[in-house]
C-alpha angles and dihedrals in degrees: 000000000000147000122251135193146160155143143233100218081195084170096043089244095139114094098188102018086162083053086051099056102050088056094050086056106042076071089070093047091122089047095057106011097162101067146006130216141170139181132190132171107192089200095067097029084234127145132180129183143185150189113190131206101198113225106142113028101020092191127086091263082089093053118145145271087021132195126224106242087252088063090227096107129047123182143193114196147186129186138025137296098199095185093050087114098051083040093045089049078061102052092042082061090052090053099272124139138187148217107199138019096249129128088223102066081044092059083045102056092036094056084048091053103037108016127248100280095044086044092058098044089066100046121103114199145047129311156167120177157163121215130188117202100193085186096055092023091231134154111208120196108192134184129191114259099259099031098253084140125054135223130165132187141177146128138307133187088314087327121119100213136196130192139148088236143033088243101073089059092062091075082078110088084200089063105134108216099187108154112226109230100196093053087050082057083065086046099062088042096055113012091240124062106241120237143272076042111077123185091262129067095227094044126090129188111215109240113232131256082031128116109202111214116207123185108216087179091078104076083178105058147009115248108191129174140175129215133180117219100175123022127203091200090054089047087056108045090039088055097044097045093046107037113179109224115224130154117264099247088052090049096052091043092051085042085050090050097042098051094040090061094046082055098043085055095046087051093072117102142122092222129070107283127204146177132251093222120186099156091243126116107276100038088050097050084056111050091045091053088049089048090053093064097045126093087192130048113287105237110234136194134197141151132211138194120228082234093105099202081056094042115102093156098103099055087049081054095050092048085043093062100037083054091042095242128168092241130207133194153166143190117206130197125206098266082063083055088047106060088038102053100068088060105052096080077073100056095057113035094211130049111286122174117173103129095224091072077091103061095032086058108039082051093055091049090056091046095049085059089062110026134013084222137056132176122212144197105231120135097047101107095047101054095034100043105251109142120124085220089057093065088040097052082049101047095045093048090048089049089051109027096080095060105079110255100241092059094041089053098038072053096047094047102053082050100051091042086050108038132095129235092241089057084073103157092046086050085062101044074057093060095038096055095053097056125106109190126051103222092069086061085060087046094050094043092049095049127090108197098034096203104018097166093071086056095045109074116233094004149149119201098213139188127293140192084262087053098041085052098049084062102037108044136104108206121112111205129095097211094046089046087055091043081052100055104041083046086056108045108354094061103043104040101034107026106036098039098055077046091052113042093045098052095034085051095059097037099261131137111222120185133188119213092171082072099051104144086240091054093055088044089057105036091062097046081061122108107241101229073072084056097040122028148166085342096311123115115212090026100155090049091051097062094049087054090049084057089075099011131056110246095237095067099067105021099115145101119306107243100164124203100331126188120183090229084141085073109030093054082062086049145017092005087047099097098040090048091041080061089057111044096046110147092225087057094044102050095043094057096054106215104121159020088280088186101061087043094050080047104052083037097057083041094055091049097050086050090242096136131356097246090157094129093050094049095042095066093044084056099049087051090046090052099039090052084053088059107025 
């Protein structure tokens, strides 16, 4: 796992573009800590730069950017092709050789044999990655399928640039880092800022599943163009309007096999390799597949709050000892969060609020001490139905959807127009009431800030991928519509990206086997009464997981990743976030309404009303302006 980063010089600006380099990438040290590398062809103006974390290939033979043995292709890569051996024994029977044992020099000699489209479609993994074709004079920008890997791009001072985080960009004193206001606007919706929007104007997110194609033939001007190879959306619609039948008991032994082949794969490293284990249901899967396929103990990590309605600790221990695992964990007070806290905005490069990056990180933290790499289970609830918000969207349009629209909206409406603020869950009975498609329920209950343009200053809340999907696609269901949109912008901008900053800014490799492409694939061509069934969500995944784990040891309410931030704002966070949400600061920055904020803050405080979510996202942009 690595940091890459480069440049087209397409105008020749740059005096030392090799110097360059080097800085952009000293800003990803704590992605790739064991070695540096640079490459740079002044008759092309183009630079590419790496930091590695070596994980396959520990010797020098897997050194980056690296050129194919024809010279007409050099890459810089980040991620994991877990299948490059399987891939490479393919290429050796076409004639190919090689001179190490890296993924990297695999991914090479398959996009020269096979070109890069046809190479991707066979890799199984995560991945993030510049490629220069010297025949055809093309840049290519590519992201892994679901996003589990980042790559951002944009322009400076005259410069196309490309990094795996914000940070590298920072060695240009041109940067403009003009915040985009509108894009702040998603960030108080969703916690996160969608892509292809990044908190700067000059600043674009790759979306995944997209190679970008740049010409660096053309000195005059940039040529950019964008092109999906593999589409979640079309995943999605293909699978659900062709489900395959199969018995139940077919379906949860295909689901066994393949699982257990995503996590075999993932299993492959030279370096100590661990578990994220929560005691939940995908963790747990997880870790007992990966526990089926030891012949040592797995080694697992968790942390737990002496709060004891956030602690899950006690039921992954539980799971841990049944499966034999070397188990881990941790219990953190507030004064860990605390010293954690004022350092998050760094992680992350651009404001993040979803209150689990503590725990995600602190977990990580614990697990580095121990292994370089660390599966999770992340991916479970989104391609086996087990949000919470899933069940809620459902309940409140069965309650309404019986009451004609006209009458339900003329009622929304008066109430809206009669209420009082203070009369806050009746206000958004009101809304509720006065919405005609359901997927704009899912839309309202998902976000956090319901109408965050008129908090922004000077803003313009506008469209995103979610919203884009909600109009374009096919699919009839209520409940596949609300798995797709959390697989399109909820999971990778929100859930990998607090994955992946946290582990990568500690050292440590975190992957991900739930979001093999072929699990995806598979979960969508289910019917969903195997997603969903006699009243149980996940209900395939859970019989796979009964096959190594008593039933009994993971049947329970889903709680997520909770924090206590409720409490700790009204105590030992309360000075730090009083700092921050000062009205003369506020007020002097300029960003938003400081008089709704002051407001919802006093409120919090006095125990009026629980606004820590709210707050909470007002506080990490606060922060994260203090360090940007």
């Amino acid at each position: 796992m690595c940091g890459i980063a480069g440049f087209f010089d397409q105008k020749g600006q740059l005096n030392n573009p090799e110097d360059c380099l080097i800085q952009m990438t000293n800003g990803l040290v704590h992605r790739g800590p064991d070695d540096q590398g640079k490459w740079f062809d002044p008759d092309i103006g183009v630079g590419l730069g790496h930091r590695r974390l070596s994980i396959l290939d520990l010797s020098q033979d897997g050194h980056q950017p690296m050129v194919s043995k024809s010279g007409r292709y050099i890459i810089s890569y980040n991620g994991e092709v877990y299948n490059f051996y399987k891939l490479r024994s393919r290429l050796e029977n076409e004639g190919y050789t090689f001179r190490g044992n890296s993924d990297t020099e695999v991914v090479l000699s398959a996009i020269e044999a096979w070109g890069l489209e046809s190479a991707i479609s066979l890799f199984i993994g995560m991945f993030a990655f510049a490629l220069i074709d010297k025949k055809k004079h093309k840049l290519y920008l590519v992201r892994d399928r679901v996003g589990i890997k980042p790559l951002y791009y944009g322009t400076i001072g005259g410069l196309f640039v490309f990094a795996s985080e914000i940070k590298a960009f920072n060695s240009f004193s041109e940067f403009d880092k003009t915040i985009n206001r509108d894009a702040l606007t998603l960030y108080l919706r969703y916690k996160y800022i969608p892509a292809p929007y990044t908190i700067y104007n000059s600043i674009k997110k790759l979306l995944p599943g997209n190679i970008l194609v740049l010409d660096i033939s053309n000195r005059k001007n940039l040529d950019c163009q964008l092109n999906t190879y593999w589409s979640a959306m079309n995943v999605a619609e293909q699978g659900a309007n062709k489900s395959i039948i199969r018995s139940p008991d077919e379906a949860v032994e295909q689901l066994d096999m393949i699982m257990r082949d995503a996590i075999r794969l993932r299993m492959l490293s030279d370096v100590p390799l661990g578990a994220f284990l929560s005691g939940g249901i995908d963790s747990s899967t997880v870790v007992a597949l990966m526990q089926a396929q030891s012949d040592k103990p797995i080694k697992t990590f968790c942390m737990g709050f002496n709060e004891s309605e956030h602690n899950e600790a006690r039921h992954a221990k539980m799971v841990a000892n049944h499966l034999g695992c070397d188990h881990t964990e941790l219990y953190v007070t507030p004064n860990n969060a605390l010293a954690l806290i004022p350092d998050l905005p760094q992680l992350y490069d651009e404001p993040f609020s979803d209150v689990s990056q503590i725990p995600t990180f602190i977990v990580s933290k614990l697990a580095r001490e121990h292994v370089t790499v660390s599966l999770s289970g992340d991916g479970g609830d989104e391609l086996f139905y087990g949000y919470n918000h899933y069940f809620f969207t459902q309940r409140i349009w069965k309650t309404i959807d019986w009451v004609p629209y006209g009458i339900r909206n003329m009622l929304g409406k008066t109430l809206l127009a009669t209420l009082p603020e203070r009369y806050r869950a009746l206000n958004s009975l009101a809304e509720v009431l006065s919405i005609k498609n359901p997927d704009y329920i899912y839309r309202r209950i998902i976000s956090n800030w319901k109408n965050p343009a008129s908090v922004v200053l000077a803003a313009t809340e506008p469209a995103t991928v979610l919203t884009d999907t909600i109009q374009q696609t096919s699919l009839s269901g209520l409940n596949q519509r609300m798995m797709l949109f959390d697989l399109i912008s909820y999971l990778p901008d929100d859930i990998l990206v607090k994955l992946d900053r946290a582990s990568m800014g500690v050292g440590l490799e975190a992957r991900v086997p739930l979001l093999d492409h072929r699990i995806i694939e598979f979960a969508w061509s289910l019917p969903f009464n195997l997603k969903m069934r006699d009243g149980q969500a996940k209900w395939i995944l859970r019989q796979v997981l009964y096959k190594y784990i008593p039933q009994q040891l993971v049947d329970r309410p889903k709680k997520g990743f909770g924090v206590p931030i409720d409490k700790w704002l009204r105590g030992p966070l309360r000075e730090w976030a009083e700092e921050l949400l000062s009205e003369h600061r506020l007020r002097e920055e300029g960003y938003f309404n400081y008089k709704l904020i002051r407001k919802r803050w006093n409120e919090h405080l006095n125990m009026q009303h629980d606004w820590h979510f709210y707050i909470w996202d007002i506080l990490m942009f606060q922060s994260w302006l203090d360090r940007r």
